[in-house]
GUDREN-625381 format. One record per residue (C-alpha): chain; x, y, z. Coordinates in nm, 3 decimals, always signed. Layout:
N
+--------+---------+---------+---------+
: chaine :      px :      py :      pz :
+--------+---------+---------+---------+
:      A :       X :       Y :       Z :
...
+--------+---------+---------+---------+
END
This chain:
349
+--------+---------+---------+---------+
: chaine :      px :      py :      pz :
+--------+---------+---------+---------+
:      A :  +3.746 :  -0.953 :  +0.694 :
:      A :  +3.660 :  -0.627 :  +0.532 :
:      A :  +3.332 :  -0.717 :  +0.406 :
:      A :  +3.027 :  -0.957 :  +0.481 :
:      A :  +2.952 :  -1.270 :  +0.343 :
:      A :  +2.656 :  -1.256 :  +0.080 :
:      A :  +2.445 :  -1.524 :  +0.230 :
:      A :  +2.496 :  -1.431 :  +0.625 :
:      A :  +2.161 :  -1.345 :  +0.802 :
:      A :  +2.336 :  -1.028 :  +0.885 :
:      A :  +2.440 :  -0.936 :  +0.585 :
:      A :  +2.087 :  -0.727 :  +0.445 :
:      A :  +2.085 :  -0.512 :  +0.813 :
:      A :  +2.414 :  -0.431 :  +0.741 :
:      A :  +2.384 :  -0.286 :  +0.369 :
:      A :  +2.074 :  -0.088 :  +0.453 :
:      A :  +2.246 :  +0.017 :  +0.751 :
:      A :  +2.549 :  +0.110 :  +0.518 :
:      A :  +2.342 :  +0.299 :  +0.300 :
:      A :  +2.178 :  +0.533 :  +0.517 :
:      A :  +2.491 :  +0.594 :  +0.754 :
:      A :  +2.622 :  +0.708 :  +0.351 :
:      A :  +2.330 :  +0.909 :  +0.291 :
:      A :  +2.358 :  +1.081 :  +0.665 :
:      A :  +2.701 :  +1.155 :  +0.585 :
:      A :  +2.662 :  +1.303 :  +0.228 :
:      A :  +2.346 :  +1.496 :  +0.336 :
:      A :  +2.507 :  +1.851 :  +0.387 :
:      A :  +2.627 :  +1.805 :  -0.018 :
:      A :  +2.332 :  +1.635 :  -0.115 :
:      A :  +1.976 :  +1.728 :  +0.056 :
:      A :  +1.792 :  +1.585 :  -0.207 :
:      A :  +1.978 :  +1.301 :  -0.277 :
:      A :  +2.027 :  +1.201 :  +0.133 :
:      A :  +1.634 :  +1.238 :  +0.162 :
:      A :  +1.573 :  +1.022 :  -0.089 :
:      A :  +1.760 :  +0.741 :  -0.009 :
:      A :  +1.646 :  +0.775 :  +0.332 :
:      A :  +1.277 :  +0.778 :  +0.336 :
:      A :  +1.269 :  +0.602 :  -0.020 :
:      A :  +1.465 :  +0.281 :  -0.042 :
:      A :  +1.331 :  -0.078 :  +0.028 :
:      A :  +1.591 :  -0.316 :  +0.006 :
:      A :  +1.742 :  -0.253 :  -0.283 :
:      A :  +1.465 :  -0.071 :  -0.503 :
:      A :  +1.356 :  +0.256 :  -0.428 :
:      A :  +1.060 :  +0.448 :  -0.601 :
:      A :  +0.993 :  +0.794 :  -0.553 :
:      A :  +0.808 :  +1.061 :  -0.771 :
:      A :  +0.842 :  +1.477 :  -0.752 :
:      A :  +0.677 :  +1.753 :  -0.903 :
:      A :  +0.855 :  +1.849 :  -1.195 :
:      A :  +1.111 :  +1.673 :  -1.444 :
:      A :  +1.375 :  +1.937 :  -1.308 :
:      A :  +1.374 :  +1.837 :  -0.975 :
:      A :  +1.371 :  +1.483 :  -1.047 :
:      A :  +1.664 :  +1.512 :  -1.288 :
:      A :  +1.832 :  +1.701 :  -0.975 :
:      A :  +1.734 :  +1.406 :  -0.777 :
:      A :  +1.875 :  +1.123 :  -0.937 :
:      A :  +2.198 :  +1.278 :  -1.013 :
:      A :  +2.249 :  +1.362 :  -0.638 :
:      A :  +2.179 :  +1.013 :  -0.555 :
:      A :  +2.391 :  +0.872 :  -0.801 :
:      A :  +2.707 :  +1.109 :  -0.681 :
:      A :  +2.619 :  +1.047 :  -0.327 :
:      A :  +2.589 :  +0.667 :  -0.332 :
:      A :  +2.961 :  +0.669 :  -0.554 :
:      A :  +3.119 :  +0.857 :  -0.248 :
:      A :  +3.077 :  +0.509 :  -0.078 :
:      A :  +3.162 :  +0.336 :  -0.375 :
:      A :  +2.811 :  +0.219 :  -0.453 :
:      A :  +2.694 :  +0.248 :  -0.820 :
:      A :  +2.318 :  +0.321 :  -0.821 :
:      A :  +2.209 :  +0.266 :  -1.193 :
:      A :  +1.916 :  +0.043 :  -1.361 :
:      A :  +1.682 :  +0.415 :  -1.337 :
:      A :  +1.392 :  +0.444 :  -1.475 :
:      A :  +1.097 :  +0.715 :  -1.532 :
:      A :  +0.775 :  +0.787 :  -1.696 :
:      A :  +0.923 :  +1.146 :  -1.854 :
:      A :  +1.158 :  +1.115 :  -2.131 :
:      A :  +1.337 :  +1.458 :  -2.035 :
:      A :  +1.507 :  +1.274 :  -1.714 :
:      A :  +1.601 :  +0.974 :  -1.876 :
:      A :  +1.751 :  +1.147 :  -2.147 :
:      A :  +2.033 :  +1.320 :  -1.888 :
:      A :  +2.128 :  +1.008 :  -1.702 :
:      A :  +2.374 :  +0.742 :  -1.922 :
:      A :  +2.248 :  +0.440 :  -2.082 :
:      A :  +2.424 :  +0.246 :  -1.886 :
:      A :  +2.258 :  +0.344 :  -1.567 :
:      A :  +1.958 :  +0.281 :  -1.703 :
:      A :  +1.693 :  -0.028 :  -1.720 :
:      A :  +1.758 :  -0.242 :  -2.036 :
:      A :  +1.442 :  -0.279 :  -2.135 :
:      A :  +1.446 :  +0.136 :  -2.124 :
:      A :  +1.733 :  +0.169 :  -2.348 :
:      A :  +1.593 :  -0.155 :  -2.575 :
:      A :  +1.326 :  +0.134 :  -2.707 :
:      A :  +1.519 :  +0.396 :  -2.774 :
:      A :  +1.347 :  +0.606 :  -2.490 :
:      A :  +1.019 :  +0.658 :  -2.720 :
:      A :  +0.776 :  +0.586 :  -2.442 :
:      A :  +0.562 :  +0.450 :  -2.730 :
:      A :  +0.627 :  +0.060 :  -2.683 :
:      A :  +0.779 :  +0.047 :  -2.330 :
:      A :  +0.663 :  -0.278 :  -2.128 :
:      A :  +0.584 :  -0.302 :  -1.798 :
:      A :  +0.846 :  -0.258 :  -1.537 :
:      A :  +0.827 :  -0.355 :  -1.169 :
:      A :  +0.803 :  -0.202 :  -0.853 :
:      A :  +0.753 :  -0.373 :  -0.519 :
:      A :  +0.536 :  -0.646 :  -0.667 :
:      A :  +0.323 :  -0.388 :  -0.859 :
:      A :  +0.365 :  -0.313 :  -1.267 :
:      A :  +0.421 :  +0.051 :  -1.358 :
:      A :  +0.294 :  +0.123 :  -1.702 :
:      A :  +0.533 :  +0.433 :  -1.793 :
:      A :  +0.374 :  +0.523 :  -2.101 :
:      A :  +0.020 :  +0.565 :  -1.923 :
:      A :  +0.193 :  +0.627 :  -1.587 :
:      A :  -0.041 :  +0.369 :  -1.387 :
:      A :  -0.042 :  +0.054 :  -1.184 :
:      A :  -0.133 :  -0.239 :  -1.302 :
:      A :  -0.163 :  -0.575 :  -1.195 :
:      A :  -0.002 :  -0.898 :  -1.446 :
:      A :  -0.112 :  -1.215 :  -1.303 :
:      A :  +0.048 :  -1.541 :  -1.384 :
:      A :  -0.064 :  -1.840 :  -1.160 :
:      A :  +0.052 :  -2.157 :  -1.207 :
:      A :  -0.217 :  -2.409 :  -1.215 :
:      A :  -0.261 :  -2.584 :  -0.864 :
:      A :  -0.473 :  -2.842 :  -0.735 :
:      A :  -0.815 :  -2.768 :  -0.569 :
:      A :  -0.616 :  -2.825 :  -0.199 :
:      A :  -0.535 :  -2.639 :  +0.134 :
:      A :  -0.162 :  -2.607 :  -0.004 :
:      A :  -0.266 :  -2.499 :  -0.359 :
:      A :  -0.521 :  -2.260 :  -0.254 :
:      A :  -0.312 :  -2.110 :  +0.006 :
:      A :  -0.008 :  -2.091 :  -0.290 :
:      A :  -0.208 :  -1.932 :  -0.533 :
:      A :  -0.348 :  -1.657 :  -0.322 :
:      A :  +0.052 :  -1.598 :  -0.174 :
:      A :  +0.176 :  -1.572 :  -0.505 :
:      A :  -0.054 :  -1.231 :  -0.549 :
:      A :  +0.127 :  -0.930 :  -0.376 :
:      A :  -0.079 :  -0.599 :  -0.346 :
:      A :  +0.105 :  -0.444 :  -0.085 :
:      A :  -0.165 :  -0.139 :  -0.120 :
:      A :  -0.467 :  -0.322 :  -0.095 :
:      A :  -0.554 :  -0.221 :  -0.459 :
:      A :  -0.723 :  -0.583 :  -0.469 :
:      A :  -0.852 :  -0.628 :  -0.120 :
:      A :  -1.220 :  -0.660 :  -0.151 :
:      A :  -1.095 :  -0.958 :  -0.418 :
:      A :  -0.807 :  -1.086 :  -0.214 :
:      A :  -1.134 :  -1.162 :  +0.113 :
:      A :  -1.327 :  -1.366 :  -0.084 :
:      A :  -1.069 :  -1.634 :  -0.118 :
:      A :  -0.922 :  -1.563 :  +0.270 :
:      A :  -1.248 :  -1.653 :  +0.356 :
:      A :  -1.218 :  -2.038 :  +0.138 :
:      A :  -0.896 :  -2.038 :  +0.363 :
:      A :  -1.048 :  -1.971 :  +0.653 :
:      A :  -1.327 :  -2.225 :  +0.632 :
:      A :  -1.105 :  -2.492 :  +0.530 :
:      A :  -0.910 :  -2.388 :  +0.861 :
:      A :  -1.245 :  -2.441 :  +1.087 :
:      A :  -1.318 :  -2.786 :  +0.911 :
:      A :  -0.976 :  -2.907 :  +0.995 :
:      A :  -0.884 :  -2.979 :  +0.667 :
:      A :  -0.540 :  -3.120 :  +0.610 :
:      A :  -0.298 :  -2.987 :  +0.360 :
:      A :  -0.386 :  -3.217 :  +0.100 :
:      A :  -0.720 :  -3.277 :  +0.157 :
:      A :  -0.918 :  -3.231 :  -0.143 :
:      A :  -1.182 :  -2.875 :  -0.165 :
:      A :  -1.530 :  -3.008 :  -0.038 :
:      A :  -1.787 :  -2.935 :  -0.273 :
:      A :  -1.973 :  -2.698 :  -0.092 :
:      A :  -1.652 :  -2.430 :  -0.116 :
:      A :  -1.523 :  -2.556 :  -0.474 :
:      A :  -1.765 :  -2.329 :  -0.723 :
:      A :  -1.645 :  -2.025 :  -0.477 :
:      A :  -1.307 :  -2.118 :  -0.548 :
:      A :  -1.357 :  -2.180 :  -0.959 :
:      A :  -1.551 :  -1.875 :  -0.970 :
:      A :  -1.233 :  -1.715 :  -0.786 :
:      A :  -0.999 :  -1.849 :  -0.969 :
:      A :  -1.173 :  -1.778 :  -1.354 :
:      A :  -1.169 :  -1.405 :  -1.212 :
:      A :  -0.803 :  -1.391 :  -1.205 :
:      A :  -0.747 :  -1.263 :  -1.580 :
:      A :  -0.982 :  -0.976 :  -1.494 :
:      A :  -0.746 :  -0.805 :  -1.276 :
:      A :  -0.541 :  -0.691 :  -1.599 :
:      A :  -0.819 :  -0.472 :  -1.668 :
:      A :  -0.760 :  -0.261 :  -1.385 :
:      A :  -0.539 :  +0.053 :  -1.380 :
:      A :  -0.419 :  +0.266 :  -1.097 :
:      A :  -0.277 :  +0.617 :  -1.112 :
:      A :  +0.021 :  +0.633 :  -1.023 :
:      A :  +0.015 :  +1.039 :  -0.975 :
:      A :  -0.228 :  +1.093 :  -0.656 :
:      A :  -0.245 :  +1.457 :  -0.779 :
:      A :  -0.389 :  +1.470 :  -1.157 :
:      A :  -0.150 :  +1.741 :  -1.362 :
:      A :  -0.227 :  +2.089 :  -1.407 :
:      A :  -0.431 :  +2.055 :  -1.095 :
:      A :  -0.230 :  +2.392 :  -0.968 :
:      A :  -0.138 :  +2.520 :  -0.616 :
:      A :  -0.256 :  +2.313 :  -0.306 :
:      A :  -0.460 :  +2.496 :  -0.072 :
:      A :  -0.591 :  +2.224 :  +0.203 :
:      A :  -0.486 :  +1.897 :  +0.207 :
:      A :  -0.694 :  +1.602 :  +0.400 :
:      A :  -0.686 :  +1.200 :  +0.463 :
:      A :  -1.025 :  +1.031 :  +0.498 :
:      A :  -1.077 :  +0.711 :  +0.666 :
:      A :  -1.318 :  +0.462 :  +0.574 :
:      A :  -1.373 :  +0.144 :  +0.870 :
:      A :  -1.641 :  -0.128 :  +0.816 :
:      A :  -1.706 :  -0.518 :  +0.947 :
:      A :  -1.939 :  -0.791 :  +0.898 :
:      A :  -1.980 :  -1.136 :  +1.039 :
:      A :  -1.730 :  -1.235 :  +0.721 :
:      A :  -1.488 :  -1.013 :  +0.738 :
:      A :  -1.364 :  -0.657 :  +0.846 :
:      A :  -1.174 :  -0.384 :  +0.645 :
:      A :  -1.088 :  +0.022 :  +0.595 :
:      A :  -0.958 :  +0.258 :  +0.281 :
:      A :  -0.771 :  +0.629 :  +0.289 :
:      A :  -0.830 :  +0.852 :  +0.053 :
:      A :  -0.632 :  +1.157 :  -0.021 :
:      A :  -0.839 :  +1.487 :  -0.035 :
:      A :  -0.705 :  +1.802 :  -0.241 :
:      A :  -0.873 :  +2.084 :  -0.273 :
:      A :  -0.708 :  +2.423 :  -0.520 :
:      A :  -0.692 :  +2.780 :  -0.512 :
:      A :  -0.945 :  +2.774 :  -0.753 :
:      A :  -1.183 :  +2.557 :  -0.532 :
:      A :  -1.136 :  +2.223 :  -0.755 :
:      A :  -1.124 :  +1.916 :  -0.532 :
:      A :  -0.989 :  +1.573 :  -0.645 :
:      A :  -0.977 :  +1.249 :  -0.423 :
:      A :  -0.758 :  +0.937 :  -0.459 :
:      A :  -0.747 :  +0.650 :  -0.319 :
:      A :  -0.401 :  +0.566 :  -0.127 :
:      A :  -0.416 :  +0.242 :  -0.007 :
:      A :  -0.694 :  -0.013 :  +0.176 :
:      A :  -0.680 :  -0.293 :  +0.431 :
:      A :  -0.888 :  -0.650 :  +0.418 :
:      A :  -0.918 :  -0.912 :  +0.707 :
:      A :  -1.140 :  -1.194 :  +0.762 :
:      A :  -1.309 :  -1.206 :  +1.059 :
:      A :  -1.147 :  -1.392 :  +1.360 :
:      A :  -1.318 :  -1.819 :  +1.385 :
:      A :  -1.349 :  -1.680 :  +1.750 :
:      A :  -1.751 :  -1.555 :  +1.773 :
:      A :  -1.748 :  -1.187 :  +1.857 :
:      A :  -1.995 :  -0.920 :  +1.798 :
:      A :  -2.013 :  -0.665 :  +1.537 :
:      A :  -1.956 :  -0.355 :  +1.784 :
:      A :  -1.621 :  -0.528 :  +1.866 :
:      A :  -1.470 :  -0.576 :  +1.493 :
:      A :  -1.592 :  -0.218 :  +1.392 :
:      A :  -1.379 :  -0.117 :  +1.694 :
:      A :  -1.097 :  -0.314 :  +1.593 :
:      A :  -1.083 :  -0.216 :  +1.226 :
:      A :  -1.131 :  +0.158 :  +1.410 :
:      A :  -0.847 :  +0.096 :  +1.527 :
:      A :  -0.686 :  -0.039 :  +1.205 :
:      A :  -0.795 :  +0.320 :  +1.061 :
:      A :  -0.592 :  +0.521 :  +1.334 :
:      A :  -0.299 :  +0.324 :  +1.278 :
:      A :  -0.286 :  +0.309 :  +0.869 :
:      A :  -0.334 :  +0.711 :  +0.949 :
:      A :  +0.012 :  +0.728 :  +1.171 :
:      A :  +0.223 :  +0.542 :  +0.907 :
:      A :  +0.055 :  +0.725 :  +0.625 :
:      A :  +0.119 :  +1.083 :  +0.800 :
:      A :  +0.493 :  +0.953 :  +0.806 :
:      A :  +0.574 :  +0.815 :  +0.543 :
:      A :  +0.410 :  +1.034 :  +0.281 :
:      A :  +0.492 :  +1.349 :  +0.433 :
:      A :  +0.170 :  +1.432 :  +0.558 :
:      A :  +0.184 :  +1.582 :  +0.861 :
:      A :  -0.043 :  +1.904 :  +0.773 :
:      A :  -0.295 :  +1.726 :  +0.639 :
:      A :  -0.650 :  +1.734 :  +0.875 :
:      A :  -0.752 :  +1.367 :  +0.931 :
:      A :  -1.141 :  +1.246 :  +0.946 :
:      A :  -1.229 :  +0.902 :  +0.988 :
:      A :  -1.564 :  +0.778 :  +0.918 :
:      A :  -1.755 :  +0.495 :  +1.041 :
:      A :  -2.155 :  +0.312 :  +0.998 :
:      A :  -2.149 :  +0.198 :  +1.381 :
:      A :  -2.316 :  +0.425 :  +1.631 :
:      A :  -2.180 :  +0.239 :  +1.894 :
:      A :  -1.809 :  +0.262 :  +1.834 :
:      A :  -1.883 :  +0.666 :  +1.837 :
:      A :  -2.051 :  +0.625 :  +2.195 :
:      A :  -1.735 :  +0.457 :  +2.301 :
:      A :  -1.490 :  +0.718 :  +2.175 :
:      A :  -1.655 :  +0.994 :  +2.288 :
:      A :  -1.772 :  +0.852 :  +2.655 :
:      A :  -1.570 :  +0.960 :  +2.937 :
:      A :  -1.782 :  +0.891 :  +3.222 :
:      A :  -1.785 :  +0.528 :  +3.181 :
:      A :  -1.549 :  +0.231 :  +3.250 :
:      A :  -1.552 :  -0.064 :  +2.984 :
:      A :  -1.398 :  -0.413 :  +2.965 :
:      A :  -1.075 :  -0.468 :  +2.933 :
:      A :  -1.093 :  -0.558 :  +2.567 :
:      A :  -1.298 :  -0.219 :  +2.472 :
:      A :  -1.091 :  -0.009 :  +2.735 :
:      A :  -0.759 :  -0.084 :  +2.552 :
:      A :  -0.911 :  +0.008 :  +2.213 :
:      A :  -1.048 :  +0.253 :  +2.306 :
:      A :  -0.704 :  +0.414 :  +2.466 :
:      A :  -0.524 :  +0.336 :  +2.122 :
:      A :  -0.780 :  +0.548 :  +1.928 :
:      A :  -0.805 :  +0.857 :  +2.145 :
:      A :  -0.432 :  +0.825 :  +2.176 :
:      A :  -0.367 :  +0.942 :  +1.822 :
:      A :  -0.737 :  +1.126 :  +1.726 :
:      A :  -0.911 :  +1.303 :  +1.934 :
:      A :  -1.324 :  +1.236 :  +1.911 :
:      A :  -1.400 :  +1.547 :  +1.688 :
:      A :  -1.244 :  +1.358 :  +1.385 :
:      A :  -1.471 :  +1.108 :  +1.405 :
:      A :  -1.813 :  +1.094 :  +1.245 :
:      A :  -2.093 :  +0.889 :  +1.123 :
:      A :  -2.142 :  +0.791 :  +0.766 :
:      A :  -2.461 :  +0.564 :  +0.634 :
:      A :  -2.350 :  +0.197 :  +0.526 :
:      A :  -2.520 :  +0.245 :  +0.181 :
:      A :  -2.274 :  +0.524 :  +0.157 :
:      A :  -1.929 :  +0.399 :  +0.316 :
:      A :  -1.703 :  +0.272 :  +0.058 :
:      A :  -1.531 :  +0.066 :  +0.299 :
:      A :  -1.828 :  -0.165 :  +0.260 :
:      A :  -1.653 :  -0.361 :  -0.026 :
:      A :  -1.358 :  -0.471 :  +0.163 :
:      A :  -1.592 :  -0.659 :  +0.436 :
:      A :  -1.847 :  -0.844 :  +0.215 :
:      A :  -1.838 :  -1.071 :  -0.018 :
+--------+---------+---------+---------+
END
C-alpha cells in the first residue's frame, strides 16, 4: 500500500506528520510559507494573520507552491483585506467568498476553530445554536459541550453552569435524573442568557492599526479563586515610540473548584500555577519570547510562599511552589487589590 486508509487511527498522525516533514523540506525555497505551516496548522485549518496585505499575499502563495511540491492542494483561503484575495484564484478560495463578489460588504460569518470571524468588522464572534434539551445531567452536560471557546472569551459564563454540573455531581444525581428545584432557576436563567452571547465582539487584531512601531512589549497575568471556583486572564501590553499604550486581552482560563474541601491559599496557588503555565505556551506559540512577563495576584500568602527560601512546606505547597519559581523568578510577581484584579470574574458567580 502506498497510502493510508481514511478511517485508520493512524491515519491523522500521519498527514500532519506528512505535512510538516513537506514544509521542513521546502523551507530553504519557502521561509514564509514552511513557518507557516509549521507553527500555524491545526488539523486541517490553519489561521494566521501578518502585518501588511503584502506579506500576507507573499504568504499564501508560498504555502500554496510549497504544499503542491507534495502534491497537496491548499485552497478554500480566506481574508479580511480584499487586496489578498483578489491575487489568489477563485477556485482556491471559500465559496461563500467568491458568492459576494469579494465586496466585503455582505460577507457572512466564516469559521475558525469553533470561533466566527466577522471579515467585514474583522472580529470574533460567538453564533450559538442549542438544541433544546431536557432539564437533566445528560442535557445539561450536552448543552454546555456543544459551546467551544477554546480562548476563554466566555469563561466567567461558561463557570456558572460548571458549577450546576458540579453540584449535580456531589448529589449523585444519575444521568437522567430530573434538575432539583433548588438548581433549576440557575439553569433557566443560564440557559435564557444564551442569545446574549451574539452581542459580543472580539478583535481579532491584538494590535489596533496605525498604532506604529513597537517599543516594549509585555504579558500580564491575572490569578484569582473562591470557594466556587478558581480562574486567570493574559493580557497583551504594547506600548509605542510615541508613548501610546494599548492592552488586549489574549485568552483566560475558568475551573470550578475541586468537591474535595481545600483552603483558599491552596487554589490561589494552584491557579498561580495555571498563570505560569498559560505564560510558557503563550511565549511559544505567539512568538513572544521578548516580551517581560508580570503576574499579579490578591493573596498575600501565595507571595510569602514564592519568595520564602528559608522554609520547608508540605508536599502539596513544595511541588507548586517548584513549578512556579521554575519558570518566573519572584520579582515578577506582585500584589494587586481584589476590587481591582480582573481575574475576579472568572471565579465568582
Amino acid at each position: 500500500m502506498r497510502v493510508h486508509l481514511f478511517c485508520a487511527s493512524s491515519s491523522p498522525g500521519c498527514a500532519n506528520y506528512g505535512l510538516k516533514h513537506l514544509a521542513r523540506e521546502g523551507e530553504h525555497l519557502h521561509p514564509l510559507g514552511s513557518q507557516f505551516i509549521m507553527q500555524d496548522f491545526y488539523m486541517d485549518d490553519v489561521v494566521s494573520s501578518v502585518e501588511s496585505a503584502e506579506k500576507d499575499i507573499k504568504l499564501a502563495q508560498e504555502a500554496h507552491q510549497l504544499c503542491a511540491l507534495g502534491g497537496l492542494r491548499l485552497h478554500t483561503f480566506v481574508s479580511n483585506d480584499k487586496a489578498v484575495l483578489e491575487t489568489i484564484p477563485p477556485s482556491e478560495c471559500a465559496v461563500d467568498v467568491t458568492a459576494v463578489n469579494l465586496s466585503l460588504s455582505s460577507q457572512p460569518l466564516e469559521r475558525a476553530l469553533g470561533i466566527y470571524w466577522h471579515l467585514e468588522h474583522d472580529n470574533f464572534t460567538f453564533c450559538v445554536i442549542v438544541k433544546d434539551q431536557p432539564a437533566t445531567h445528560r442535557g445539561i452536560l450536552s448543552t454546555v459541550a456543544s459551546l467551544f471557546d477554546p480562548l476563554g472569551f466566555l469563561a466567567p459564563f461558561f463557570l456558572k453552569e460548571k458549577i450546576v454540573l458540579q453540584e449535580m455531581c456531589r448529589n449523585g444525581m444519575g444521568w437522567d435524573d430530573p434538575l432539583p428545584d433548588g438548581l433549576q432557576p440557575g439553569w433557566e436563567h443560564w440557559k435564557a442568557d444564551l442569545v446574549n452571547l451574539e452581542k459580543i465582539e472580539v478583535p481579532h487584531c491584538i494590535v489596533p492599526a496605525g498604532f506604529g512601531r513597537i517599543t516594549r512589549r509585555e504579558i500580564h497575568h491575572f490569578s484569582e479563586a473562591s470557594m466556587r471556583g478558581y480562574g486567570q486572564c493574559s493580557y497583551l501590553r504594547f506600548e509605542n515610540d510615541q508613548g501610546d499604550i494599548h492592552c488586549s486581552l489574549l485568552m483566560a482560563r475558568s475551573r470550578v473548584s475541586p468537591l474535595k474541601v481545600t483552603t483558599i491559599p491552596r487554589l490561589e496557588l494552584t491557579v498561580a500555577v495555571v498563570s505560569v503555565a498559560v505564560n510558557d505556551m503563550l511565549k511559544e506559540e505567539m512568538n513572544l519570547a521578548d516580551a517581560e512577563a508580570y503576574f499579579w495576584t490578591d493573596s498575600q500568602v501565595v507571595l510569602g510562599y514564592i519568595n520564602n527560601e528559608a522554609r520547608c512546606f508540605h508536599t502539596f505547597v513544595a511541588n507548586q511552589v517548584q513549578r512556579i519559581n521554575r519558570s518566573t523568578p519572584p520579582q515578577q510577581w506582585q500584589y494587586i487589590p481584589s476590587d481591582e484584579n480582573p481575574a475576579d470574574y472568572t471565579s465568582r458567580v
